[in-house]
LOPA-519726 format. One record per residue: residue in three letters; y, x, z of N, C-alpha, C in turn; residue number from 1. Coordinates in pm, whole numbers, m for minus. Atoms other than C-alpha are relative to their C-alpha. Layout:
residues N
NODE  zakol     n_Y     n_X     n_Z    ca_Y    ca_X    ca_Z     c_Y     c_X     c_Z  pase
NODE    ALA       Y       X       Z       Y       X       Z       Y       X       Z   NUM
...
***
This chain:
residues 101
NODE  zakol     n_Y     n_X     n_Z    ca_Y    ca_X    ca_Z     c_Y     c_X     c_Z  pase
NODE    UNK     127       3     m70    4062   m9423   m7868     m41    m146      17     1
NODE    UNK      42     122     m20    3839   m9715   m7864     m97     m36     100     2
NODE    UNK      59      m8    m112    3655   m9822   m7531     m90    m119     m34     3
NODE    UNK     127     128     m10    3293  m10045   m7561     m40      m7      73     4
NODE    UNK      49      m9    m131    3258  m10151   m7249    m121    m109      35     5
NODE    UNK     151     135      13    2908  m10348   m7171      22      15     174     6
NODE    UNK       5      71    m147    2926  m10495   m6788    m144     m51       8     7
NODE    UNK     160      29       2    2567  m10538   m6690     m11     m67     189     8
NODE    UNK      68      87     m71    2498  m10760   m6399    m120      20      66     9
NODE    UNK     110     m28       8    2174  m10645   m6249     m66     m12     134    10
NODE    UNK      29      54    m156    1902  m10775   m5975      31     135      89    11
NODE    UNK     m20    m159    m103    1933  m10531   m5634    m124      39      10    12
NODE    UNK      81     m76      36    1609  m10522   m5661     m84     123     m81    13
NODE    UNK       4     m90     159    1579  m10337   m5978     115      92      m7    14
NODE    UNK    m113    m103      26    1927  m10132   m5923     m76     142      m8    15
NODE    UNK       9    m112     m21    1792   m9795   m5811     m35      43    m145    16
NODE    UNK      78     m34     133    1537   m9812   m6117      72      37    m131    17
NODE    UNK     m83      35      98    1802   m9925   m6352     117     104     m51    18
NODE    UNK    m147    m152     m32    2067   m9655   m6249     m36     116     m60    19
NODE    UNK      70    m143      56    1827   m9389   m6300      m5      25    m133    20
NODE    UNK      65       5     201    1675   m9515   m6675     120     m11       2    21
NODE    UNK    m101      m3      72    2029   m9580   m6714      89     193     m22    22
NODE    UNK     m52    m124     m19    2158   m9203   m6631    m106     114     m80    23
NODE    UNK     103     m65      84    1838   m9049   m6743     m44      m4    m159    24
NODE    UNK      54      53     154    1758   m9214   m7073      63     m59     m87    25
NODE    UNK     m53      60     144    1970   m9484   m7245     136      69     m11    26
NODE    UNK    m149     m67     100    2296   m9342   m7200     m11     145     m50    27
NODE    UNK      26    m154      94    2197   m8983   m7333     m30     m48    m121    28
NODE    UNK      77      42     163    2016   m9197   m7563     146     m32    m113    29
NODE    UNK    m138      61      74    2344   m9363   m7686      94      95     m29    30
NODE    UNK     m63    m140       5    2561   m9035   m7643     m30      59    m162    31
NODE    UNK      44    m129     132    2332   m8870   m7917     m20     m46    m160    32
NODE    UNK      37      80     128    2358   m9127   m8164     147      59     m82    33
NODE    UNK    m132     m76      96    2736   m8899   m8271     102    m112     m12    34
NODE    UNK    m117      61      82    2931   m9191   m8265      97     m39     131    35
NODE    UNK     m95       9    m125    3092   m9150   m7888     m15      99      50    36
NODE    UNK     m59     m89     m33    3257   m8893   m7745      26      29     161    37
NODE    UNK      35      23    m118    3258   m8966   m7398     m99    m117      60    38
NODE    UNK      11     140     m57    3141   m9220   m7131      34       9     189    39
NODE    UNK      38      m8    m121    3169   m9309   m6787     m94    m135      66    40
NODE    UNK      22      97     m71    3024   m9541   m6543      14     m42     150    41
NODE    UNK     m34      57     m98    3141   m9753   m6282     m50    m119     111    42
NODE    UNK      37     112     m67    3023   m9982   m5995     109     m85      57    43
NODE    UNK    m120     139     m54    3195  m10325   m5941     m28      30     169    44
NODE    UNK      11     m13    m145    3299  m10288   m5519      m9    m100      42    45
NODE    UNK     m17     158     m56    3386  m10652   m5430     m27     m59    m131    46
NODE    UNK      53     102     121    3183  m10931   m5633     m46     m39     111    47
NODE    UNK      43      53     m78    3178  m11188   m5374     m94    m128       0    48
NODE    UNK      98     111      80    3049  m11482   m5623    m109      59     m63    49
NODE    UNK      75     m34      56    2804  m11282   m5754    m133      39      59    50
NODE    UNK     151     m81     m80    2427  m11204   m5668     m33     112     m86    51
NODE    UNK      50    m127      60    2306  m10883   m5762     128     103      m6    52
NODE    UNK     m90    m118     m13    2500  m10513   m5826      69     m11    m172    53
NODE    UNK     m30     m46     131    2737  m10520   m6139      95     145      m9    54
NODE    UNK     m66    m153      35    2849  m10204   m6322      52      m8    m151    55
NODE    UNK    m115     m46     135    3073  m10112   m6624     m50     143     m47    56
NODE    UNK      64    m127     103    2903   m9852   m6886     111      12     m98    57
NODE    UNK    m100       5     109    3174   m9725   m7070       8     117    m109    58
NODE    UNK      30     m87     130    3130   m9536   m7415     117      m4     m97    59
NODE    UNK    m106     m43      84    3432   m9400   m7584      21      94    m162    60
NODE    UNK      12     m28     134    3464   m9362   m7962     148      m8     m44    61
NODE    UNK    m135     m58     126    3781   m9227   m8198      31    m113     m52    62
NODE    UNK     m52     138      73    3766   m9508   m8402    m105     m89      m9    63
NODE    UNK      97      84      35    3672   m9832   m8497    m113     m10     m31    64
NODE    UNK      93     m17     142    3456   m9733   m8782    m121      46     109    65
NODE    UNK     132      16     m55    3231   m9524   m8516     m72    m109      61    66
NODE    UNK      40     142     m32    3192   m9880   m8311    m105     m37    m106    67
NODE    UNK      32     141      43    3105  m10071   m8578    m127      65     m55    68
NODE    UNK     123     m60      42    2868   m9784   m8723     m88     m15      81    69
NODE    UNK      89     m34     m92    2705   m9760   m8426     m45    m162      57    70
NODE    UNK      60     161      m4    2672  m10167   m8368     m86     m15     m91    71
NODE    UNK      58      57     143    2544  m10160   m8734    m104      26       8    72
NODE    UNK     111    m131      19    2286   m9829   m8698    m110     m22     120    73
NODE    UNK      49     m35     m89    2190   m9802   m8341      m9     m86     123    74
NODE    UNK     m19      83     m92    2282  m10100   m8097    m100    m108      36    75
NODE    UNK     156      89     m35    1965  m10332   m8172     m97      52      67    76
NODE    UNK      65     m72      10    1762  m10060   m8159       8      23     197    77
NODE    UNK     m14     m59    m166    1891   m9925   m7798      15    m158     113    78
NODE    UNK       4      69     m42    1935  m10263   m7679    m112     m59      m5    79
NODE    UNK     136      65     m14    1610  m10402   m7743    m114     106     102    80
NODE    UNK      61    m119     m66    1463  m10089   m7550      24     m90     192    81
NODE    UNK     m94      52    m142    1735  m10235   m7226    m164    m118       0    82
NODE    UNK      51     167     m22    1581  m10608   m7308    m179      56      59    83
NODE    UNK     151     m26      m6    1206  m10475   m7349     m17      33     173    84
NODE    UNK      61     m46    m141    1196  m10274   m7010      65    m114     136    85
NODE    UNK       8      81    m123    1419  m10525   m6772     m12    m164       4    86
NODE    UNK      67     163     102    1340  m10851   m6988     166     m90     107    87
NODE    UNK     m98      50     m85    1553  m11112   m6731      44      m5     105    88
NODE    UNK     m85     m88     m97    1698  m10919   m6441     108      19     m27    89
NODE    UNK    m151       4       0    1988  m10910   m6584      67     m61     m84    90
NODE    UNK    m111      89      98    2290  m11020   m6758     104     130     m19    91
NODE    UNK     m77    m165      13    2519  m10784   m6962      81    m150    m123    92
NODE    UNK     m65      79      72    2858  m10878   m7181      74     136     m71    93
NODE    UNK     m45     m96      78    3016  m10646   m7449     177     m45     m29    94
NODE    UNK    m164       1      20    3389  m10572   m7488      63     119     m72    95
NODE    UNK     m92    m143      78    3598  m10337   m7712     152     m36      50    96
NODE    UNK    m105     m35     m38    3898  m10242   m7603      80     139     m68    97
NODE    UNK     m92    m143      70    4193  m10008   m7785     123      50     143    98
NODE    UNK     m88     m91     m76    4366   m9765   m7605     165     m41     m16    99
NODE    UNK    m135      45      18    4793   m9845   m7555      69     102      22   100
NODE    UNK     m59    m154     m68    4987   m9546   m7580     167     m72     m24   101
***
């Protein structure tokens, strides 16, 4: 199992909004692109250097290959959607991670 985890940073002003389009729209959106199998999402509790609410979107794919398909196919595409609607409100960082059995 391979975990792409994007950490998004985001003003408090803009959370509620963000939470929603995020629950409502991009991650279904991302879901239906076939190349992840789950996801969850998480809110950071203690971020005492930090201004604003960060959270952990996490989208779980089989293998590599879906990743990299889905970086290749669908990741500009859904990310420029993110950029377009909250422009600079936020800050986001991408991570893959393999599962350790």
């Amino acid at each position: 199992m391979i975990l792409y985890n994007v950490t998004v940073n985001i003003e408090a002003e803009i959370e509620a909004d963000w939470l929603h389009w995020m629950k409502s729209k991009h991650i279904p959106d991302v879901l239906s692109t076939g190349y992840f199998v789950e996801n969850k999402l998480f809110k950071l509790l203690h971020e005492p250097e930090n201004p604003g609410c960060t959270y952990s979107v996490q989208y779980f794919a089989r293998t590599i290959q879906d990743i990299n398909g889905y970086l290749q196919n669908e990741a500009p595409r859904l990310q420029g959607e993110h950029l377009d609607r909250y422009g600079r409100q936020f800050v986001a960082f991408r991570t893959l991670l393999q599962e350790v059995k």
